[in-house]
VEXDREN-2710 file (C-alpha; in Angstrom, 1 decimal):
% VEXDREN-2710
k/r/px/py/pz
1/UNK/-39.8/-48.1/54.2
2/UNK/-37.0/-49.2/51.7
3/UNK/-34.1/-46.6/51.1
4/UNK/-34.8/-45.5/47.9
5/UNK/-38.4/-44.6/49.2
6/UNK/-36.7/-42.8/52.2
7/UNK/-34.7/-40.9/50.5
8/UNK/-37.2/-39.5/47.6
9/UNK/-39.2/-39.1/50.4
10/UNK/-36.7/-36.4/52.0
11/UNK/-36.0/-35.0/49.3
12/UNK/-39.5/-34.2/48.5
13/UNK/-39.3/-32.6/51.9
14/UNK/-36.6/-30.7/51.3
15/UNK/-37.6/-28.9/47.9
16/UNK/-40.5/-28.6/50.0
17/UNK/-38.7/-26.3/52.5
18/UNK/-36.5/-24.9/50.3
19/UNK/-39.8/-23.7/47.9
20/UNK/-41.2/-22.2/51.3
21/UNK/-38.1/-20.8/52.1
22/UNK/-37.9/-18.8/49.0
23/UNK/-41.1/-17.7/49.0
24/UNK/-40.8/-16.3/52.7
25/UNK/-37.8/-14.5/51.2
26/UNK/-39.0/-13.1/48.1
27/UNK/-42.2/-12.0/49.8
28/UNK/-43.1/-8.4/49.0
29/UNK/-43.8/-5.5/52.2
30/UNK/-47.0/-5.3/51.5
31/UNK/-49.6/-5.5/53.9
32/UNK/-52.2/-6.5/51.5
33/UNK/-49.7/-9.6/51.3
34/UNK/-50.9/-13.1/52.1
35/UNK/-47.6/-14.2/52.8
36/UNK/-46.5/-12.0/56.0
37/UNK/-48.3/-10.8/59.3
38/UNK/-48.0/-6.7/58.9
39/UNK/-48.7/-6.2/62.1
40/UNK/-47.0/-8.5/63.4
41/UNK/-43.5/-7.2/65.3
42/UNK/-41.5/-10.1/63.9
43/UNK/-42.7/-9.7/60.0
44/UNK/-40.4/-10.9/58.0
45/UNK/-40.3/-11.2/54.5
46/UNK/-38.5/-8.8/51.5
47/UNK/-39.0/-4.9/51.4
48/UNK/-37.7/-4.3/47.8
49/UNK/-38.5/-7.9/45.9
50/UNK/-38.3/-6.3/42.6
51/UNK/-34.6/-4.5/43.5
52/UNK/-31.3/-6.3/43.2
53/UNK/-28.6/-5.1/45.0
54/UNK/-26.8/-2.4/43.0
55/UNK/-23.3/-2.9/41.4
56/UNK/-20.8/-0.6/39.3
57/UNK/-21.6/-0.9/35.9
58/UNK/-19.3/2.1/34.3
59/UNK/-20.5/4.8/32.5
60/UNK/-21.7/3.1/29.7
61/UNK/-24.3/1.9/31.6
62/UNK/-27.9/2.1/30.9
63/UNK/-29.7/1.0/33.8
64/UNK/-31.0/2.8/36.1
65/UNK/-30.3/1.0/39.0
66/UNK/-26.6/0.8/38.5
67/UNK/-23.5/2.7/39.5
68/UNK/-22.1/4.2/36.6
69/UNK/-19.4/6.6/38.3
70/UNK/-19.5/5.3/41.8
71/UNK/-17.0/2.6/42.2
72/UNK/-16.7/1.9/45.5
73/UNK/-13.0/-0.2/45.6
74/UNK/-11.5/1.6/42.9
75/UNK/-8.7/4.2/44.6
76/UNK/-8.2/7.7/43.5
77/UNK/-6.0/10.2/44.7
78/UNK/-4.2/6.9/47.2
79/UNK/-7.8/6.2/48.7
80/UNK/-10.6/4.1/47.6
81/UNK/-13.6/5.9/46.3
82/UNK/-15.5/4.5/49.9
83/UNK/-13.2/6.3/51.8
84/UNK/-13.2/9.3/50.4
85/UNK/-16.9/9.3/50.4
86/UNK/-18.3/7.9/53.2
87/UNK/-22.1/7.8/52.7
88/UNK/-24.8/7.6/54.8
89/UNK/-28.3/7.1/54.6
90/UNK/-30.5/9.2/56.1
91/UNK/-33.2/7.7/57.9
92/UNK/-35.8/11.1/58.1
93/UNK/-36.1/11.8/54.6
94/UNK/-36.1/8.3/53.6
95/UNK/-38.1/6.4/55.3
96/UNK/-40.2/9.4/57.1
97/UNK/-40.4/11.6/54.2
98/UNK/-44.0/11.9/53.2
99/UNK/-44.1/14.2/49.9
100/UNK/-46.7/16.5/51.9
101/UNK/-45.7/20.3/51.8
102/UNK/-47.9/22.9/53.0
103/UNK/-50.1/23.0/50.2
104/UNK/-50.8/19.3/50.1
105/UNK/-51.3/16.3/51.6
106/UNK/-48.4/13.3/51.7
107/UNK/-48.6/11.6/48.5
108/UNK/-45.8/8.9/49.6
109/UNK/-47.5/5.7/51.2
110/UNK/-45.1/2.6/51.3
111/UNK/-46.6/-0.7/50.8
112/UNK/-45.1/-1.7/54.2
113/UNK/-46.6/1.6/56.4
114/UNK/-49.8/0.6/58.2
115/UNK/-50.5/4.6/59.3
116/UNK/-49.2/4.4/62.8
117/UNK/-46.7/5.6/64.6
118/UNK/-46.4/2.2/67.1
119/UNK/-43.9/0.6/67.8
120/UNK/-44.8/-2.5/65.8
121/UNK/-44.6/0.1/62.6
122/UNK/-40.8/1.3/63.6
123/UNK/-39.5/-1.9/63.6
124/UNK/-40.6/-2.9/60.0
125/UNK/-39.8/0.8/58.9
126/UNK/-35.9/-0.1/60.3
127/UNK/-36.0/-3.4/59.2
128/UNK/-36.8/-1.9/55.3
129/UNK/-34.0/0.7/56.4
130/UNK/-31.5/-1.8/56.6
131/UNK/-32.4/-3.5/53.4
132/UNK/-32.4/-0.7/51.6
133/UNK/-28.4/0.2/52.5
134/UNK/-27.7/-3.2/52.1
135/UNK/-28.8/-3.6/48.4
136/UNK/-27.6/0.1/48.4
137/UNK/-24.0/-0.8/49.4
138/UNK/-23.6/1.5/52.0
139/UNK/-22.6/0.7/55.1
140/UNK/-23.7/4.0/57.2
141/UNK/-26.9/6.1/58.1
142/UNK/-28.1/8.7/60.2
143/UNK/-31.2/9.5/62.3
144/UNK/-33.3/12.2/64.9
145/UNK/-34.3/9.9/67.6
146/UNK/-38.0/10.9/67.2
147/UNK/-37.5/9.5/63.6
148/UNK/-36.8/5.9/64.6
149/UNK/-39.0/5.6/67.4
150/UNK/-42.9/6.8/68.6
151/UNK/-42.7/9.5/71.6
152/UNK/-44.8/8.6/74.6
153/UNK/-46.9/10.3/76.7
154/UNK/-43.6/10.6/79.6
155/UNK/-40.2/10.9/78.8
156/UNK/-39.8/7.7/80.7
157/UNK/-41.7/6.1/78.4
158/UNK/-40.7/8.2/75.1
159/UNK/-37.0/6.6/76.3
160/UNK/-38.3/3.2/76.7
161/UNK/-39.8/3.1/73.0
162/UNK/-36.3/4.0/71.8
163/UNK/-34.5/1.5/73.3
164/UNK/-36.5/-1.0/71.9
165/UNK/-36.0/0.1/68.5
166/UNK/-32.5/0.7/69.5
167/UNK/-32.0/-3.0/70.5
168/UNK/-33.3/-4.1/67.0
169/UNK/-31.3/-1.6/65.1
170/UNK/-28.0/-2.9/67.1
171/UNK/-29.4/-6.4/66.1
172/UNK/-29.6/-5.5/62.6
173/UNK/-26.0/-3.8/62.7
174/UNK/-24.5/-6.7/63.6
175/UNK/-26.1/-8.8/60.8
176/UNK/-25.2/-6.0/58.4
177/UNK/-21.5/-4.5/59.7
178/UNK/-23.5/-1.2/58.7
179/UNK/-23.3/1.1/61.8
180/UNK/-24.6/5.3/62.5
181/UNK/-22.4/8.2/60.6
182/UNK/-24.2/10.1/63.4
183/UNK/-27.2/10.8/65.6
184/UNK/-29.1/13.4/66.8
185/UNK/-32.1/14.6/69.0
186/UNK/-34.9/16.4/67.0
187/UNK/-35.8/19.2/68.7
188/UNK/-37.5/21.6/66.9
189/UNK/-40.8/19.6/65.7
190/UNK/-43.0/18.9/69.3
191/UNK/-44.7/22.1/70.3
192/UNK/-42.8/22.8/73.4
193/UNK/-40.2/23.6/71.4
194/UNK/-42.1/26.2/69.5
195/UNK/-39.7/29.0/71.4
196/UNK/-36.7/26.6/70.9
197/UNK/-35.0/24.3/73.2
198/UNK/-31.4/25.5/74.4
199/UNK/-33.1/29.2/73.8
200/UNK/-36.1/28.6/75.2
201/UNK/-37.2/31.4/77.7
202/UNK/-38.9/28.5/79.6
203/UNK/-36.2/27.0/81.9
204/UNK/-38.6/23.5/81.5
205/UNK/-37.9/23.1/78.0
206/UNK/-34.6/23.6/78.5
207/UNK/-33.8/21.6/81.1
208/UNK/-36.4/19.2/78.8
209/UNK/-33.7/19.6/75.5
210/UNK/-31.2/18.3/77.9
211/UNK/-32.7/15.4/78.8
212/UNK/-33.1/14.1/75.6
213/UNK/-29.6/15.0/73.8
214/UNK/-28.5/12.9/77.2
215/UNK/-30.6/10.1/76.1
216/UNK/-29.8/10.7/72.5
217/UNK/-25.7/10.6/73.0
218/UNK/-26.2/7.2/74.9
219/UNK/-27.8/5.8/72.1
220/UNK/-25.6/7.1/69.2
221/UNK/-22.4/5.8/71.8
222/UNK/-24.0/2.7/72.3
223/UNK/-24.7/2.0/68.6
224/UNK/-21.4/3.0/67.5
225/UNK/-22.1/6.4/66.4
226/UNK/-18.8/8.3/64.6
227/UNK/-20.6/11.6/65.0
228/UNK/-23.1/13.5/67.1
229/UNK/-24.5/16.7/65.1
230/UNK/-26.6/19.9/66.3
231/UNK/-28.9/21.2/64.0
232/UNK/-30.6/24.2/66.2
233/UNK/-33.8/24.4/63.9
234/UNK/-35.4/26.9/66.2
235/UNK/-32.4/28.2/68.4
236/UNK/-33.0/31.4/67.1
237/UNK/-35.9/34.3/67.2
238/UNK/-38.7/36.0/65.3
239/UNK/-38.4/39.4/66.4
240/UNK/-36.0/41.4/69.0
241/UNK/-38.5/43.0/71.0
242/UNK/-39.6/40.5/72.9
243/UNK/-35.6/38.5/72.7
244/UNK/-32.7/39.2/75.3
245/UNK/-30.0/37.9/72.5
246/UNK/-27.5/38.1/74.6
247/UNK/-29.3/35.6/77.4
248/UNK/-30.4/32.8/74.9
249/UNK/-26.7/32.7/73.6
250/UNK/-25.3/32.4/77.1
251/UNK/-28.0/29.5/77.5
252/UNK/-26.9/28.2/74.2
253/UNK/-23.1/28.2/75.2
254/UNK/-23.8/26.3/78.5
255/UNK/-26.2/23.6/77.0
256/UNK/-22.8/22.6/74.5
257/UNK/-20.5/22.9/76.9
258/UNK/-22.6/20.4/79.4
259/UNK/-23.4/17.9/76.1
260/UNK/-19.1/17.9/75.8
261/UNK/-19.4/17.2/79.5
262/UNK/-21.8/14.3/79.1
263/UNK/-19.7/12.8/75.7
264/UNK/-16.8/12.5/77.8
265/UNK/-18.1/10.9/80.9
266/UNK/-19.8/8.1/79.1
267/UNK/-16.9/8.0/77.0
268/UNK/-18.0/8.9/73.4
269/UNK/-15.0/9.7/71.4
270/UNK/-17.5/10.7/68.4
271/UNK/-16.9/14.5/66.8
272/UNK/-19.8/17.2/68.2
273/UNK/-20.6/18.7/64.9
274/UNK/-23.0/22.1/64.6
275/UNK/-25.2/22.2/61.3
276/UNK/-25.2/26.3/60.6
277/UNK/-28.6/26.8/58.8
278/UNK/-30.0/31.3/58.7
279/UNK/-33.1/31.3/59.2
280/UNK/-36.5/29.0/58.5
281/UNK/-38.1/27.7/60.8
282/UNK/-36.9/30.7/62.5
283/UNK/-36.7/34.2/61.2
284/UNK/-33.2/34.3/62.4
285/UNK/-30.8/31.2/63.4
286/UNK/-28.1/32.0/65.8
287/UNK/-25.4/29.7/63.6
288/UNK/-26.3/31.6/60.5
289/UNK/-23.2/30.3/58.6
290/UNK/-20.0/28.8/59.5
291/UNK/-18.0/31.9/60.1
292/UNK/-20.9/33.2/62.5
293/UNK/-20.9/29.6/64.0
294/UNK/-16.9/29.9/64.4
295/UNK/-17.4/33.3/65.8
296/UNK/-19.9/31.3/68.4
297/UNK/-17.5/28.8/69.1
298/UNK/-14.3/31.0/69.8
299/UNK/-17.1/33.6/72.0
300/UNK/-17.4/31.0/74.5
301/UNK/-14.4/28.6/74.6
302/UNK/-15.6/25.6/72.3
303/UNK/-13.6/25.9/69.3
304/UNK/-11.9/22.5/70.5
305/UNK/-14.8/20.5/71.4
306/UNK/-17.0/21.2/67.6
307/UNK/-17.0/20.9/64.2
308/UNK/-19.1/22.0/61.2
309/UNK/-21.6/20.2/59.3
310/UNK/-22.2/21.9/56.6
311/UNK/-25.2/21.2/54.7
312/UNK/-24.9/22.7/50.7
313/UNK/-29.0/24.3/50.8
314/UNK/-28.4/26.0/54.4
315/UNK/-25.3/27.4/52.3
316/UNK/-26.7/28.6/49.6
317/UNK/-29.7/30.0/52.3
318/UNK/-27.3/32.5/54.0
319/UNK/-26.0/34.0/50.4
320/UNK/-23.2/31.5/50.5
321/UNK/-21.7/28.9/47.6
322/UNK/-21.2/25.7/48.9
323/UNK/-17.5/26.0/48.0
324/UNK/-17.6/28.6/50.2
325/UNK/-18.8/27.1/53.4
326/UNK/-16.6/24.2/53.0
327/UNK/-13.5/26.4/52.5
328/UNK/-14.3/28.7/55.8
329/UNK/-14.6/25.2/57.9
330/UNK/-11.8/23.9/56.1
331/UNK/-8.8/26.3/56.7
332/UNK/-10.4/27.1/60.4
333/UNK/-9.8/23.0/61.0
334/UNK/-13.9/22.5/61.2
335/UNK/-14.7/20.9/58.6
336/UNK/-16.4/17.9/59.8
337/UNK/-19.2/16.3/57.8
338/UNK/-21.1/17.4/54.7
339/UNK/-25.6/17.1/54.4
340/UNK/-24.8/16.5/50.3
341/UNK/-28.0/18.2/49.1
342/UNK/-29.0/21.1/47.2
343/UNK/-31.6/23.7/46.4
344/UNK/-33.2/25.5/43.7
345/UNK/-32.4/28.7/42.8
346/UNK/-35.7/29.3/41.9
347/UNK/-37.2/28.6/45.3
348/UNK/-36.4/30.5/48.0
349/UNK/-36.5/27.9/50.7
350/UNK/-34.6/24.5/52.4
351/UNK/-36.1/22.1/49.1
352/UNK/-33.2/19.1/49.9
353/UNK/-32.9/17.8/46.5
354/UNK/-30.4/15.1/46.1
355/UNK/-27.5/17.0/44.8
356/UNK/-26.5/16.4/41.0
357/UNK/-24.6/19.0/40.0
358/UNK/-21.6/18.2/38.4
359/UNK/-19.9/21.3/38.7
360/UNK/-20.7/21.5/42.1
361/UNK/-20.0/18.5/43.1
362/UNK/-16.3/18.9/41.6
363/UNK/-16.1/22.3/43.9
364/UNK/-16.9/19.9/47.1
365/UNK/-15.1/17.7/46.5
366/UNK/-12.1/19.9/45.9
367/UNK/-12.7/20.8/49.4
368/UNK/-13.1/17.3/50.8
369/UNK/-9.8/16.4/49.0
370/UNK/-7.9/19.6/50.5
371/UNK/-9.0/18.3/54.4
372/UNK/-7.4/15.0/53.0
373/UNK/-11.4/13.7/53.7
374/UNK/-13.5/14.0/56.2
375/UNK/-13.4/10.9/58.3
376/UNK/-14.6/10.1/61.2
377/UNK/-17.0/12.2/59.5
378/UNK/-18.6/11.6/55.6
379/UNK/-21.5/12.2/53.1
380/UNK/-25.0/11.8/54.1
381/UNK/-28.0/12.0/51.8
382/UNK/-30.1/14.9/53.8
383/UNK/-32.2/15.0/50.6
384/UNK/-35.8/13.9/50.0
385/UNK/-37.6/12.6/47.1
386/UNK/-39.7/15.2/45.3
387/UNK/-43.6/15.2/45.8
388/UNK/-44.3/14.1/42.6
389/UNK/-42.1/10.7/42.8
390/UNK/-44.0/8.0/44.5
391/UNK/-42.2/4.4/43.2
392/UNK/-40.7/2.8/45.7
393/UNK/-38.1/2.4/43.1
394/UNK/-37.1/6.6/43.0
395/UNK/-35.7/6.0/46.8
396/UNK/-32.5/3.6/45.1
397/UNK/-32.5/6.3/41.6
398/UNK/-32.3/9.0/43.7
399/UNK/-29.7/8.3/45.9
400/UNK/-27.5/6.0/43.1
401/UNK/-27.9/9.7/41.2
402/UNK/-26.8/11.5/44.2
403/UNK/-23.6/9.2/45.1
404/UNK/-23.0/8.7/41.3
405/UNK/-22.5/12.5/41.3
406/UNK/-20.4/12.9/44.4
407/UNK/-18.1/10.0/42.7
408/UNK/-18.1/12.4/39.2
409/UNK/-16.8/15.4/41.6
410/UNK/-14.1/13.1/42.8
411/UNK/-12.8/12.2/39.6
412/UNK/-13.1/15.8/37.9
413/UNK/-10.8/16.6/41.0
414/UNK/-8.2/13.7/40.6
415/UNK/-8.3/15.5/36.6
416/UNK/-7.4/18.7/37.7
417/UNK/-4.3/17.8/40.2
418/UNK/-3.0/15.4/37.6
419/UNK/-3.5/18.4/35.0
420/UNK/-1.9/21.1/37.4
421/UNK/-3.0/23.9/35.1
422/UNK/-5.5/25.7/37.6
423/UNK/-3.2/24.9/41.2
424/UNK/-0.3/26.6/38.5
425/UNK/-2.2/29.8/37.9
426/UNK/-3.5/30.2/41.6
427/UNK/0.5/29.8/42.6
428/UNK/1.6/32.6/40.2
429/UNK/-1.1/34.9/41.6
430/UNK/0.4/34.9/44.8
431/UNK/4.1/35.0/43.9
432/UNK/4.7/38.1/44.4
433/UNK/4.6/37.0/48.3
434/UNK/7.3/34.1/47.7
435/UNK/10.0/36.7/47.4
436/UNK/11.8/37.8/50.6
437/UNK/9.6/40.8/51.6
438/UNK/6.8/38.7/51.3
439/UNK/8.1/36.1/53.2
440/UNK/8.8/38.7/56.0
441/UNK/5.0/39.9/55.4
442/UNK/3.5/36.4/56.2
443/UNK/5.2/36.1/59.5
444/UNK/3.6/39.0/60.8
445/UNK/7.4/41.2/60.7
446/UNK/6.0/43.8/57.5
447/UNK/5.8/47.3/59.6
448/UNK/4.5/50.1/57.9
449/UNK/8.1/52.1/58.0
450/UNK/9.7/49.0/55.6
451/UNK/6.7/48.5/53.7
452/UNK/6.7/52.6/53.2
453/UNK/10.3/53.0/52.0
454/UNK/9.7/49.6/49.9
455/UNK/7.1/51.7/47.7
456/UNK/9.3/54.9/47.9
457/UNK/11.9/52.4/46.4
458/UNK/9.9/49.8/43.8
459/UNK/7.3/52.7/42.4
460/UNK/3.8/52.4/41.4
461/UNK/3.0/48.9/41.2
462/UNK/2.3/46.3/37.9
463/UNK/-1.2/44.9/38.8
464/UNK/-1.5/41.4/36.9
465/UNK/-4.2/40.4/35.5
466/UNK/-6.5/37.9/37.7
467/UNK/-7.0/35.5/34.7
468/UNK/-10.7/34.6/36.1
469/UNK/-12.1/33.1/32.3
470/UNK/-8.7/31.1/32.3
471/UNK/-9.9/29.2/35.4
472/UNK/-13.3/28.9/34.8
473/UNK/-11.8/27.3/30.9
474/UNK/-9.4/25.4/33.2
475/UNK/-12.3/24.0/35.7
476/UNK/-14.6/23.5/32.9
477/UNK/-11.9/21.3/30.9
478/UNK/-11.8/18.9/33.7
479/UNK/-16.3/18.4/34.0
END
């Protein structure tokens, strides 16, 4: 064969390759595919073909599948947006969320979901996961251990599905530099949990809870976890009369003090963070809110081991704002992470819609920006897709809406310290206290007998006005 020949010859290979190659790429997760094996453990192929990865476009912007306020190198306020916001994926509601509610069926079925729970179908659903952050362009997610891997019918077993899944996540991590914001153990779905699982009256369960937050620290340490949250979705009860109260919160205190005994002797340097939700499942939660989790926490000697995750729909659930969750954690030194979602105040349950509020947002981030941000903790996306919203498309819309929204808050906030009109007006409120008698107030020295001859001396007193629709305008201005 003459060189000429030769070389046309391998060349015609090569386009050959290349065009298979492609094709192997660009092939759609669908298991009605021709082009990939969908049961296969080692299917490969592309999970959103028809998705580029998403890039700040400015607000401008009419494409849906674009940042138009998230910009993730751009610094505000001496940090780059990224840093400030931290977002995570989370793996439940994404990838596990089905659209069924109690009224209906799941109306959600993924081209790559073959209807099982096997293993074979958790590896796919994580490979998809890690596509989807990457052409997301975030670099952190979340998860319930149940979520990312099938139980078995023995613990031993339920453990050995995880750490195969957890061996192919690690894999993918790797590949991606993308690693966990936190992890966590769900327990509060498998019936034995049905009385809860640090509360439980049945020393079984418990001792069954503790088993698998063990397991579930391991695997959050040994994927690089930040973070390690406690969300006690049935550590609580439905009526008194059949509850000792005081027993299940003694239980409670000891299972938290031996999970800080098992993070430090495998050496996870991740934050413990508690997720205060009031009631539902339960008619009553034990962490209610954060100033009843606090209470909790100084009760029983953990203030020093915990922080707060606060999650904006358990907020507004115990009769709370947001803004005022995030401030309680904040100037007790607990704030720790933030579930950005919300609800809708025409609902009276958890509905974990992305969050897209602008004037929330701004109040968050106000409070982020005040704890100088929330690393090692962040954002993550404990929101869901509504029912109604089945393209595979409306997972990237909603969370580009949510972080695009979380960016707005950040900038509204950067407005109002550059402005200084509203931090002004909260300073002359309280200046009355900068004078020398207030001074000797704040450090605890103001006894009655002064303060008495004070008001014998100075008269009735001037009461200023509050100027409340001032900073509302002032807020407002900045949206």
């Amino acid at each position: 064969m003459k060189g000429a020949e030769l070389l046309t010859l391998l060349v015609a290979s090569f386009l050959c390759l290349s065009a298979a190659i492609a094709a192997q790429e660009t092939c759609p997760a669908d298991l009605d595919a021709k082009c990939g094996d969908g049961a296969s453990d080692d299917w490969e192929g592309e999970f959103f073909p028809g998705i580029p990865k998403i890039k700040y476009e400015g607000p401008t912007s009419k494409k849906p599948l674009s940042y138009k306020w998230y910009n993730a190198e751009e610094v505000i306020l001496g940090k780059k947006m990224k840093d400030w916001l931290r977002f995570s994926v989370a793996f439940w509601h994404t990838f596990r969320g089905t659209g069924g509610d109690p009224f209906g069926a799941p109306t959600k079925v993924w081209p790559w979901e073959d209807g099982t729970n096997s293993l074979a179908m958790a590896k796919r659903r994580m490979k998809a996961h890690f596509e989807f952050m990457e052409k997301l362009g975030v670099d952190r997610w979340c998860f319930h251990d149940r979520d990312i891997a099938p139980d078995g019918k023995t613990l031993a077993e339920t453990n050995a599905n995880l750490d195969e899944i957890v061996k192919l996540a690690k894999q993918l991590q790797g590949e991606t530099n993308i690693k966990p914001l936190w992890g966590t153990a769900q327990l509060f779905m498998h019936p034995r949990y049905m009385h809860g699982a640090a509360t439980s009256p049945e020393v079984k369960v418990y001792a069954y809870a503790a088993a698998q937050v063990k397991k579930a620290l391991e695997v959050t340490h040994y994927l690089g976890g930040e973070n390690y949250v406690f969300w006690g979705g049935r550590e609580g009860y439905q009526t008194l009369l059949n509850t000792d109260m005081k027993r299940e919160l003694e239980h409670l205190a000891n299972f938290l003090q031996a999970a800080v005994d098992h993070k430090k002797k495998i050496g996870f340097n991740g934050t413990l963070l508690i997720e205060p939700k009031p009631q539902e499942p339960t008619k009553h939660q034990y962490d209610w809110d954060v100033a009843t989790t606090f209470s909790f926490l100084q009760k029983y000697g953990l203030t020093g081991e915990f922080k707060i995750n606060v999650e904006c729909n358990h907020a507004t659930l115990s009769g709370h704002s947001c803004h005022h969750e995030l401030e309680t954690a904040r100037i007790n030194g607990l704030l720790g992470n933030i579930d950005a979602n919300t609800g809708d105040p025409q609902v009276g349950w958890d509905t974990d819609e992305f969050l897209t509020d602008i004037s929330e947002a701004t109040l968050v981030m106000s409070s982020v920006v005040k704890n100088d941000g929330l690393a090692p903790g962040g954002f993550n996306f404990d929101a869901k897709l509504r029912r109604e919203s089945t393209d595979v498309e409306d997972m990237f819309i909603a969370h580009i809406s949510g972080m695009d929204t979380m960016a707005r808050g950040l900038r509204n906030v950067a407005k109002l310290i550059e402005d200084g009109s509203l931090d002004e007006l909260v300073r002359k409120r309280y200046q009355s206290f900068d004078t020398e008698i207030g001074a000797m107030i704040e450090a605890g020295k103001g006894d009655f007998e002064t303060l008495e001859k004070k008001v014998l001396e100075w008269g009735e007193p001037i009461v200023p006005s509050g100027k409340q629709e001032l900073a509302e305008m002032l807020f407002q201005s900045a949206l």
